[in-house]
N, C-alpha and C positions, 0 to 999 in steps of 0.2 A: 504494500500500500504506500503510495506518494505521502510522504509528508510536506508540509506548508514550509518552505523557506521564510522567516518571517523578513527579510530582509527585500524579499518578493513584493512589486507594488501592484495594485488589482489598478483593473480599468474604472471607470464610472459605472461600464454597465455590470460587472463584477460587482462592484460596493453595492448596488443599486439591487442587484439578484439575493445577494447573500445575506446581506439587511434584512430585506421582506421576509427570506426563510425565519432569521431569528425572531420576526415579529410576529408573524404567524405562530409559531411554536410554543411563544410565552404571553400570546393574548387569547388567541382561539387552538388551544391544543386539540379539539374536537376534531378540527379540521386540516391538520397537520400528521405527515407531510401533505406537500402540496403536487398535483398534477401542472405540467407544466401552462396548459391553457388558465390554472388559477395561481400562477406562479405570473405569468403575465402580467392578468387583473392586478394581483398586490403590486407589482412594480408601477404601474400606471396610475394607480389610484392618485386621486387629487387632496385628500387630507393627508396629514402628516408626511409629506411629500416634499424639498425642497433639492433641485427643482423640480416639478412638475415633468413629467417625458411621457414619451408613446411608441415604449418600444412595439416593433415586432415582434412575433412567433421565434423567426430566425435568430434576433439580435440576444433574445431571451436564451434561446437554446444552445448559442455558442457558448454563454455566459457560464452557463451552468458547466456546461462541459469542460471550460476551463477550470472553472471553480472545485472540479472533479480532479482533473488532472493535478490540482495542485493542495488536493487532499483537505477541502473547506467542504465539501459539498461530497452526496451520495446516491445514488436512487436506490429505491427503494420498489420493490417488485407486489403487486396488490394479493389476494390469494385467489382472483381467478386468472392473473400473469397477464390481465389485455392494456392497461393502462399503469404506466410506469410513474412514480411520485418521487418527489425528492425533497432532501432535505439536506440541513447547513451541519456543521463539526466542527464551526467556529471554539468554541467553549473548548472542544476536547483537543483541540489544535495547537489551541492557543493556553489553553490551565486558564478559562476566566471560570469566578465565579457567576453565580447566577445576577448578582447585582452587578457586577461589570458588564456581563453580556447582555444588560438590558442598554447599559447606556452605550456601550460601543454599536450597540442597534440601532438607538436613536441619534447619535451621531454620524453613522453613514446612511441614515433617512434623512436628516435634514439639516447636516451641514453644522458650523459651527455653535453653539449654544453657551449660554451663562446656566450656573449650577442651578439657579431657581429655574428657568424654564428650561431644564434637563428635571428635575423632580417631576414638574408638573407634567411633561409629555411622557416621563415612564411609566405611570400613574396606574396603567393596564396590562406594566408587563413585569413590576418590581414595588413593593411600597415601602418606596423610604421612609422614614418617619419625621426625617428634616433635611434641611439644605447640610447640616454638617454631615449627613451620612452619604448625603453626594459626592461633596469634597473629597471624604476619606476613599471611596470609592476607584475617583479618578487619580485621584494617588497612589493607588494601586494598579490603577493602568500606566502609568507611566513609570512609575519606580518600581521595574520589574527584576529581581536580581536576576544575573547571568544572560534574561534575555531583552529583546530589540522593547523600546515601548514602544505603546499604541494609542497613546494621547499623551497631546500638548498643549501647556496653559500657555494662550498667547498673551502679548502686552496690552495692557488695558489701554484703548484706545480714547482722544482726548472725549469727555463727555458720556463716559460712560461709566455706570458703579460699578458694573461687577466683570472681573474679568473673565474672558471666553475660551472653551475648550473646541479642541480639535482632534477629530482624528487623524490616522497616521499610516490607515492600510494604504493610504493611495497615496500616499508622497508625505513630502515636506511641505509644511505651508508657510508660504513667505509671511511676514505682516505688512506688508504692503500691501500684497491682494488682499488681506484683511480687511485693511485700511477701505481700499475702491470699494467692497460689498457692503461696506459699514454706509460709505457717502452715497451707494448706490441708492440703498434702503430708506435713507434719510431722503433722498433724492425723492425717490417714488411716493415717500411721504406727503413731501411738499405738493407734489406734482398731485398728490389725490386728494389731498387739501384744499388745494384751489379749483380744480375740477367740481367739487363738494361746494365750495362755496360760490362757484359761478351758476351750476345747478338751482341751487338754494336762491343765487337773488333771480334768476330767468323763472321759477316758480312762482316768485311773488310778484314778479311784473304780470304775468297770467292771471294771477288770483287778484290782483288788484285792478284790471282790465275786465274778468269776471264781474266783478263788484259794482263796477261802473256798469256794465252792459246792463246786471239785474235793475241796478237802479232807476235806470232809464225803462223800463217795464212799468217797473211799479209804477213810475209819473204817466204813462204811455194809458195804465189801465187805470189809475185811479182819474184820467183824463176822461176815459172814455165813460168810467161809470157816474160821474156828474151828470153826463147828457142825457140819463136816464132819472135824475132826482128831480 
């Protein structure tokens, strides 16, 4: 059996495959392993999702089969043998505990996070009882004796309290890139900010043009019901 080089970096659509397995497995274990037509769906899915993608069947299937090759990933044969399922060996690959491997989950689902919204988004796969047992956690992913870690506390960027973790199966992350995702998101902020408030006054110009049109009724019919007194 291939064992995981940890020193090995996954693709996007890799992190993106083997993520879902782990989420699947410690949210809905009913329904784990997954078939790879619902191995798809969870990659696709639009919650908990950053970014967002639409893989193919194809992009899905090579993923996995690397993810196999490089001893993260397995299939699994059903007991009438027609439909093949699969599943992740993150944990046993890697020595995580069950609370690491929720949040190494959640950080190759959605990208970099601060310990509070890493609490709040494991919520369904690990229950921490506070922000300190996240901490202790991710310190545990990184100060791994003898092997490679697999998260990194970046530099807390300017304007913000709490500093952000990173994973580490697919590279190194600059803080520079950091840095752009950070102004990006602030970016998008604004930009739907203003959207939201141009929206907001274009409704009140309508509902104040409403207002007048009724008004002009009322004088229109309390005109006309005079010619009747």
């Amino acid at each position: 059996m291939t064992t995981f080089s940890e020193g090995t970096r996954l693709s996007a659509e890799e992190a993106r495959v083997v993520g879902a397995l782990a989420e699947k497995q410690l949210a809905t274990p009913d329904y784990y392993p997954l078939t790879l037509n619902a191995l798809v769906n969870a990659c696709n899915q639009i919650s908990n999702r950053d970014p967002v993608v639409s893989y193919d069947e194809r992009t899905v299937a090579a993923a996995i089969e690397s993810l196999r090759a490089q001893g993260l990933a397995r299939e699994v044969r059903t007991a009438d043998g027609r439909v093949p399922k699969y599943r992740h060996v993150l944990d046993e690959a890697l020595g995580l505990s069950k609370a690491e491997l929720a949040l190494l989950c959640v950080l190759l689902l959605r990208g970099t996070q601060t310990p509070g919204e890493l609490r709040g988004r494991t919520e369904r796969l690990y229950p921490f009882s506070g922000t300190q047992f996240v901490e202790s956690a991710l310190e545990g992913l990184m100060s791994r004796e003898g092997r490679a870690p697999l998260v990194v506390k970046l530099p807390r960027a300017a304007g913000q309290k709490e500093s952000r973790y990173a994973q580490l199966l697919t590279g190194e992350v600059k803080f520079e890139e950091q840095e752009a995702t950070a102004g990006a998101g602030a970016a998008t902020t604004a930009r739907a900010s203003r959207v939201d408030g141009e929206r907001v006054a274009r409704l009140e110009e309508e509902l104040g043009a409403l207002r007048a049109e009724l008004e002009g009724l009322r004088e229109q019919f309390a005109e006309f019901k005079r010619q009747f007194e």
